[in-house]
C-alpha positions as CSV (number, residue, x, y, z in Angstrom):
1,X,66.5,-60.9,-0.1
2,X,69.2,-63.1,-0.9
3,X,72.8,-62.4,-1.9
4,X,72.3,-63.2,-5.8
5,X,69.3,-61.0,-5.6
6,X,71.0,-58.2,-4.7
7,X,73.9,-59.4,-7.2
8,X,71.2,-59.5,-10.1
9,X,69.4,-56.6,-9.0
10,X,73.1,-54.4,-8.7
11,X,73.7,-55.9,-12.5
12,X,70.4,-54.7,-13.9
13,X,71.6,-51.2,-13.2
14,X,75.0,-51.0,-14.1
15,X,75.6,-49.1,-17.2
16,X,76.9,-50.8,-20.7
17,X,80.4,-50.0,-20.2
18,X,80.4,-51.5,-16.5
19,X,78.2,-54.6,-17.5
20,X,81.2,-55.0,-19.9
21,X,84.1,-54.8,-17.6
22,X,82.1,-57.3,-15.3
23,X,82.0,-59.8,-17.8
24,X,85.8,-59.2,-18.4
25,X,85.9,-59.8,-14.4
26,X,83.9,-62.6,-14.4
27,X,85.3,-64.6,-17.2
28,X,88.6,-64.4,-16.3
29,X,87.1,-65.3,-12.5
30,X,85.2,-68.3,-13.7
31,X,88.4,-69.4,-15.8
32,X,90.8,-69.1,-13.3
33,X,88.2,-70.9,-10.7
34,X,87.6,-74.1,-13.1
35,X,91.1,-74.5,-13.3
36,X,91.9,-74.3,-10.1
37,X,89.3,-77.3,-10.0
38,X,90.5,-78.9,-12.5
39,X,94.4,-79.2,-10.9
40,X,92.2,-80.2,-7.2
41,X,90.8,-83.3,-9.1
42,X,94.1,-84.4,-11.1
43,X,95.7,-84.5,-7.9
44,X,93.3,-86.0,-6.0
45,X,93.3,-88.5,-8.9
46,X,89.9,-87.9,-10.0
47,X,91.1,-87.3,-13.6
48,X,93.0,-91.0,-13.6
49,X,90.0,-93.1,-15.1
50,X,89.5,-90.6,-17.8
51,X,93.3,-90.4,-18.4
52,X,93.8,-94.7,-18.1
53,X,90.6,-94.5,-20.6
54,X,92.3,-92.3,-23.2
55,X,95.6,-94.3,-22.8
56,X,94.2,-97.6,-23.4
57,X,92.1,-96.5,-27.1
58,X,95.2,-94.9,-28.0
59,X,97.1,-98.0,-27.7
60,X,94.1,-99.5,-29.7
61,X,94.6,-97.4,-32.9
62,X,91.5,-95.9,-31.8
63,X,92.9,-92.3,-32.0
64,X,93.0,-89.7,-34.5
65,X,95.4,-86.8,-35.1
66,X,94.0,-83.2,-35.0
């Protein structure tokens, strides 16, 4: 059996208020993981297409003010 398995086995059983504080854990987990990700890229300059992209239509006119 593999690990996520036994993960989504272990979930199945825990009770509402624990599947509740897991997804407390989790989100805040995922969250903090995806911007940890996201900082990795922009300094590895993965982000600097998307970021020259968005400079360039602004320049254009072609953006809008939320």
């Amino acid at each position: 059996m593999s690990k996520v398995e036994i993960i989504e086995r272990e979930i199945k059983a825990l009770s509402s208020e624990e599947l509740a504080v897991l997804r407390k854990w989790f989100s805040e987990f995922d969250a903090a993981t995806w911007e940890r990700q996201i900082e990795e890229d922009a300094k590895a300059g993965k982000l600097d297409s998307l970021a020259d992209a968005a400079i360039k239509s602004h320049q254009a006119d072609r953006s809008t003010k939320f």
